[in-house]
C-alpha positions in Angstrom: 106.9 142.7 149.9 104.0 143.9 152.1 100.4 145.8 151.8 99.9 147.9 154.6 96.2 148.4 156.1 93.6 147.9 159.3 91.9 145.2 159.7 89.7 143.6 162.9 90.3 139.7 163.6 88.0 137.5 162.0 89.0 133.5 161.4 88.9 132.6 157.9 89.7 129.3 156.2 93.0 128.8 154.4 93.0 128.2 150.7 95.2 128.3 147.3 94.7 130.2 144.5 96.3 129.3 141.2 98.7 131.7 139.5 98.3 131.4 135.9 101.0 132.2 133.6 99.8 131.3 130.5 102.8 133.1 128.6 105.3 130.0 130.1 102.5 127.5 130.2 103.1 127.2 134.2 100.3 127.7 136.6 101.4 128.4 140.6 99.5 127.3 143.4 99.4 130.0 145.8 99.3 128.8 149.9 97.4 131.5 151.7 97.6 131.6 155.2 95.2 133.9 157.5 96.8 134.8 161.0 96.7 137.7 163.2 98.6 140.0 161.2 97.6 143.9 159.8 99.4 143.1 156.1 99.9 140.9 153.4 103.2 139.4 152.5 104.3 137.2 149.6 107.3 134.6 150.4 109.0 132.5 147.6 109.5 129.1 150.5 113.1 126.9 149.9 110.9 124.7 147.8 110.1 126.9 145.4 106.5 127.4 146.8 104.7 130.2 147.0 102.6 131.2 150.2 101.2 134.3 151.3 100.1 135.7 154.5 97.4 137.8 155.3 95.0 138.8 158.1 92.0 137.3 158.6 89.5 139.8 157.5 91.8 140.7 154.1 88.8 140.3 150.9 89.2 137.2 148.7 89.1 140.1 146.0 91.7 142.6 147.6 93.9 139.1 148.3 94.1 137.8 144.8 95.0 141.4 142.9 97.5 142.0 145.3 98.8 138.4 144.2 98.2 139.4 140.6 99.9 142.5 140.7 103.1 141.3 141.8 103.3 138.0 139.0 106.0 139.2 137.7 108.2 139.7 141.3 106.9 136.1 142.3 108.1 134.7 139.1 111.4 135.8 139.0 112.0 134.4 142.7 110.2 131.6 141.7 113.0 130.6 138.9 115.8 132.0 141.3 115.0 129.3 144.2 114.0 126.7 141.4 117.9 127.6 140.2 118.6 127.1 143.8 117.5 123.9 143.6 119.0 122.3 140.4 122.5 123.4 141.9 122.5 121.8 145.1 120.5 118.5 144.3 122.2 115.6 144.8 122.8 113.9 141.6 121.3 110.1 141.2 122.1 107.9 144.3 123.1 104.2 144.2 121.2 101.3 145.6 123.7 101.4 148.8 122.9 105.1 149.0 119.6 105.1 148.5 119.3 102.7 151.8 121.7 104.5 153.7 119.4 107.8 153.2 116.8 105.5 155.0 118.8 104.8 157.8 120.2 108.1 158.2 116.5 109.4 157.8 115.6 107.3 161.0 118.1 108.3 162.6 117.8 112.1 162.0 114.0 111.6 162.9 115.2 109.8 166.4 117.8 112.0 167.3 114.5 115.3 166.7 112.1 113.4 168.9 115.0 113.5 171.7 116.9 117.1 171.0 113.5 119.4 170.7 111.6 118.3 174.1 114.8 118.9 175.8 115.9 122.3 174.4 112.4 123.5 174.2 112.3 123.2 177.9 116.0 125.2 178.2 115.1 127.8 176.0 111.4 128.0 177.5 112.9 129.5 180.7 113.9 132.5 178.4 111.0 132.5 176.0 108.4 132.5 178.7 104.9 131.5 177.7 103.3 127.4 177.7 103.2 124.9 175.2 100.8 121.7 175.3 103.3 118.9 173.4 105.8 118.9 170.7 105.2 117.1 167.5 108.1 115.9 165.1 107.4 116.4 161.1 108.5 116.3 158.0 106.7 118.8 156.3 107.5 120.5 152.9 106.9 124.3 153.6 107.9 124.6 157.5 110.5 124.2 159.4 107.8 124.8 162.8 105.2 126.0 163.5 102.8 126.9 166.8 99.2 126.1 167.0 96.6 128.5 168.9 96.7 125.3 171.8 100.0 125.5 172.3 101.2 122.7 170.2 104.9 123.2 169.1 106.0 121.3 165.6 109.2 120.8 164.5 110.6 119.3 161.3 113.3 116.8 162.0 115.4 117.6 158.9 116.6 120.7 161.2 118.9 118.1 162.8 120.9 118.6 160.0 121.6 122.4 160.3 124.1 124.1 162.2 122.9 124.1 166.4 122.5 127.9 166.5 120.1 127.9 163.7 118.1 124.6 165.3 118.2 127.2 168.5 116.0 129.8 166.5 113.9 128.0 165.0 112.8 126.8 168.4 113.1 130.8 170.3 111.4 131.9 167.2 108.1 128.9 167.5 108.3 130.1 171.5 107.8 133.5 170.8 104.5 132.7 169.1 103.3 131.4 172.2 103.4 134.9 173.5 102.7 136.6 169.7 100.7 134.5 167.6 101.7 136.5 164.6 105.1 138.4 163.8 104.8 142.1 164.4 107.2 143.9 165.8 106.5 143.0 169.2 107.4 139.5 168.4 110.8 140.2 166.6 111.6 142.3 169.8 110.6 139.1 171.7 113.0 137.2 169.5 115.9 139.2 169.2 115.9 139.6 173.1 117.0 136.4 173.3 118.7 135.7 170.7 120.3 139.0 169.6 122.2 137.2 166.6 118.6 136.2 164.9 118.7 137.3 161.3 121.6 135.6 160.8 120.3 132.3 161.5 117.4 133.0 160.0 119.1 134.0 156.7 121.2 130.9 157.1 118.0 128.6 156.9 116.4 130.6 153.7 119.9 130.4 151.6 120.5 126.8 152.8 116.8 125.1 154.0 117.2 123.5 150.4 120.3 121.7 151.3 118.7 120.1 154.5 118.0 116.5 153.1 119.8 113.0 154.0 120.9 112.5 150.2 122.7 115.7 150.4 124.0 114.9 153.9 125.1 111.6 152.5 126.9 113.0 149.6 128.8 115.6 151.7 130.0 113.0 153.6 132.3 112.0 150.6 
């Protein structure tokens, strides 16, 4: 869902604003990220979260009623990914399990610190552009990212998707380094070299929930 209009560059902090819907006694935080960008888009994340992009010179004012006027989209998609969720959580592990999701979260972590410095370099030769280091996370909303100094992050629970879709996550946070935002420019950038994109990339948003050790675990059975 995306508001179209022309804006100059012009940093601004991140911040949340709170989604109140008083009519379900449910208030959502919502994650809004300033980048480089000429619209503003609202994206329901795997975790149910809601985060919105906009570019950096976008009112507070203009921000927040665009936010307001689609409640009712952002609630719906809200309840559909929560749905998501209840279905393809694990139910309750056992002691045993519970320690062998440690172990298997080591190793998953391990096996990220070696696989992304290594591919990153492969796929580099393709992507063009410089990074400054790679950093290995867990983080809730992301599954990479690429900071204005060149630093690449990667979250390690990738390790357990499929390798094509580890592959675009990696083309797609080398791309930035070229195209710190995701116009069209970028996608072209993306899609050059890896014409099959959008099917990796849907992979990820209909399974990124799926992606933990207890679930890795339990498939295993």
């Amino acid at each position: 869902m995306k508001n179209y209009f022309s804006l100059k560059n012009a940093k601004k902090q991140n911040y949340t604003y709170s989604l109140v819907f008083s009519e379900y006694s449910l208030t959502l935080p919502c994650e809004i990220i300033f980048s480089d960008r000429k619209s503003i888009s609202i994206q329901i994340k795997e975790d149910a979260s809601v985060q919105v992009r906009a570019p950096y010179r976008a009112p507070r004012k203009t921000l927040e009623t665009f936010i307001e006027e689609k409640r009712s989209w952002i609630y719906e998609n809200h309840l559909k990914v929560k749905e998501h969720i209840k279905k393809t959580t694990p139910s309750t592990l056992t002691p045993l399990q519970e320690q062998q999701v440690e172990i298997l979260k080591k190793r998953f972590q391990n096996a990220a610190r070696l696989h992304f410095p290594k591919r990153c370099a492969e796929l580099q030769k393709l992507t063009g552009g410089y990074y400054t280091k790679i950093t290995i996370r867990n983080q809730k909303t992301r599954w990479g990212s690429c900071s204005q100094t060149g630093t690449l992050s990667f979250n390690y629970r990738l390790m357990m998707a499929p390798p094509a879709v580890i592959d675009y996550v990696i083309v797609h946070e080398l791309c930035h380094l070229t195209h710190m935002n995701h116009s069209k420019d970028f996608w072209n950038k993306v899609a050059l070299v890896m014409p099959d994109y959008t099917t990796h990339k849907k992979w990820l948003k209909d399974h990124g929930a799926e992606l933990t050790e207890a679930h890795y675990l339990l498939s295993l059975t």
